[in-house]
N, C-alpha and C positions, 0 to 999 in steps of 0.2 A: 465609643470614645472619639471623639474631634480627632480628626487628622490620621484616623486610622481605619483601614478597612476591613469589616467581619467577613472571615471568608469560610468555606465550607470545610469539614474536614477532612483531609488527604491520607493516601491510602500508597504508600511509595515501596518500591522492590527495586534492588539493587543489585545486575548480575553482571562482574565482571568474568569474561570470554575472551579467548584466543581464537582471531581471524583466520579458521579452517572451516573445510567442509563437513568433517564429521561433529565437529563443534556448535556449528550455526544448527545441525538439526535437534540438538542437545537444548542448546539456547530456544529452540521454538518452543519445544515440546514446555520447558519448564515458563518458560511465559503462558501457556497455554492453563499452566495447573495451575499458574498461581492466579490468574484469572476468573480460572474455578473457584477457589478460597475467598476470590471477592465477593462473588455472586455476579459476574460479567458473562458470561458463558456466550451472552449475545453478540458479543464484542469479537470474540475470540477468528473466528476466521479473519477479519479485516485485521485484527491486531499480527498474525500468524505469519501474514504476508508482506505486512511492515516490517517485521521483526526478521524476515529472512533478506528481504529487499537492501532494509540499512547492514544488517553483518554480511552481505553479500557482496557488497559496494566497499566496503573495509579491505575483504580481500582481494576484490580487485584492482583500486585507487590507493592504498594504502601500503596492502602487501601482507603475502598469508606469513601465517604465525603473527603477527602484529596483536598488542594487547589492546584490548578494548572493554569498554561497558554499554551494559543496554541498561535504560532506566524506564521502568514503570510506572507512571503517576497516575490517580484517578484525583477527581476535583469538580462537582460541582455536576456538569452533564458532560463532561467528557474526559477520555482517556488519552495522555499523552504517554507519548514513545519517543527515546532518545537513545540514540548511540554516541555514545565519545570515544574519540580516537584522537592519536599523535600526532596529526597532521594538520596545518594549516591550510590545507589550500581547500579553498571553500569550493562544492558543486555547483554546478551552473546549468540550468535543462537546454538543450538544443537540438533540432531536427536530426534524426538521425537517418544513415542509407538503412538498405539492405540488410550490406552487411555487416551493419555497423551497431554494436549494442551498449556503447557508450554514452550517455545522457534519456536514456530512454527509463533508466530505474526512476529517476524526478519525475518524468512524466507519471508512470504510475503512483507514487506517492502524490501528486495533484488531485488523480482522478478518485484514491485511495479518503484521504482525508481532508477534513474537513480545513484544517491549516496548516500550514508547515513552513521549515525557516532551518538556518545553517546560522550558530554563532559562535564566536572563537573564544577560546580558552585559556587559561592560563597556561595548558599544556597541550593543545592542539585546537580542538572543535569540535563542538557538537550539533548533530543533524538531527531535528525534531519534528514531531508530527502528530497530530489531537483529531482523533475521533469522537464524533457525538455520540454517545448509546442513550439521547432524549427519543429519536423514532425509532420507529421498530425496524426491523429484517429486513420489509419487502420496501420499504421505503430507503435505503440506506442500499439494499440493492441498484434501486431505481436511481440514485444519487450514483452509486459508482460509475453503471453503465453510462449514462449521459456523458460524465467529466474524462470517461477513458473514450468515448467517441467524439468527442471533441477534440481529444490531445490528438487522436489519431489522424482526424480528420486535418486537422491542424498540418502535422508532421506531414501530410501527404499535400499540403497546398491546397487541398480541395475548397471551392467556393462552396459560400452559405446556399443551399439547398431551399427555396419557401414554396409552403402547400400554398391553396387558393386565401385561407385567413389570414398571410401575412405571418404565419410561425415558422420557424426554423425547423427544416428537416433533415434529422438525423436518421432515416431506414435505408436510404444507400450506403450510409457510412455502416452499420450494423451489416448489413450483406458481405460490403468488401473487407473490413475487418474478419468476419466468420469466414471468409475462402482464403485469406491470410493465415488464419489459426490454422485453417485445415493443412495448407502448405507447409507449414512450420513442424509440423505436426507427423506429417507423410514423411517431412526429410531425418526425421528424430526415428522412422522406426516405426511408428506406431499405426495404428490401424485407421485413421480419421471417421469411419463408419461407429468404430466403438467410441470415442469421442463424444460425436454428435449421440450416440446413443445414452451414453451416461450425461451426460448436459441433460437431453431431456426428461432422463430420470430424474435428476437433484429439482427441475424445474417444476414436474408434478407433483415430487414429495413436499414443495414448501406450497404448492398450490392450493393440494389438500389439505397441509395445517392452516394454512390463511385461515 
């Protein structure tokens, strides 16, 4: 029909949550199964860490107990994610220190998905974000890693790196990031050897399904 656009049909879940931490692990998992029910399953990691990343950001911008909603859309080749809250003050990404873990969730939702955007509400804002599930796994890996060693490299002022062809290179920035992880990692407790060791487990297990 003139003047209107056919559009594909939508697939929407509606899960309003309370801004806690035993809450937000509540809220993944049930994002997680109803993912399942779509037939997304491939979606699901990327969506898992959206989904902790915007109610984690709730409770710390907003303020725990605070009520909120996550909203689940599918549509066409991608899957959008949204959390609404009370608040109007819009996120802004910015370098961060050290010590400092404020504006750094943006950065990963950049490197995370494929769009993303902050609009306001009638009764506060909502912070949204759309994954492709058009490529597969390894390609959408391949997609994260680059846009999270960019933000990083970014954050760190580092100059554009180029091989002898003229391309941009990102394997220092991959080094320094993975002795970063490993730091972050030693000061948490944990073992940075078992780490690296399970990384390259997860890395051979999809190697072999490739």
């Amino acid at each position: 029909m003139p003047g209107y656009e056919v559009i594909g049909p939508r697939q929407r879940c509606v899960l309003p949550f309370e801004a806690e931490a035993a809450e937000v692990r509540l809220l993944r998992k049930a994002a997680v199964t109803q993912l399942d029910q779509w037939g997304m399953r491939g979606v699901a990691e990327e969506a898992e860490l959206l989904v902790t990343e915007l109610a984690t950001n709730v409770i710390k911008h907003v303020g725990e107990g605070t009520s909120a909603t996550l909203i689940l859309e599918s549509q066409s080749e991608r899957l959008r994610v949204e959390v609404h809250d009370k608040s109007r003050t819009v996120p802004s990404p910015r370098a961060a220190d050290c010590d400092e873990e404020c504006g750094r969730g943006l950065h990963l939702l950049a490197a995370l998905a494929v769009d993303w955007g902050t609009v306001l509400t009638a009764a506060g804002k909502a912070v949204w974000c759309e994954i492709s599930f058009a490529s597969g796994p390894d390609c959408r890996r391949i997609e994260r890693a680059a846009g999270a060693l960019e933000g990083y490299r970014g954050a760190r002022g580092g100059a554009l790196l180029r091989d002898t062809q003229g391309n941009i290179g990102l394997e220092e920035s991959a080094v320094e990031l993975i002795a970063d992880l490993l730091h972050w990692t030693a000061a948490r407790g944990h073992d940075p050897d078992d780490i690296l060791d399970r990384a390259q487990m997860h890395y051979e297990a999809d190697a072999e399904a490739a």
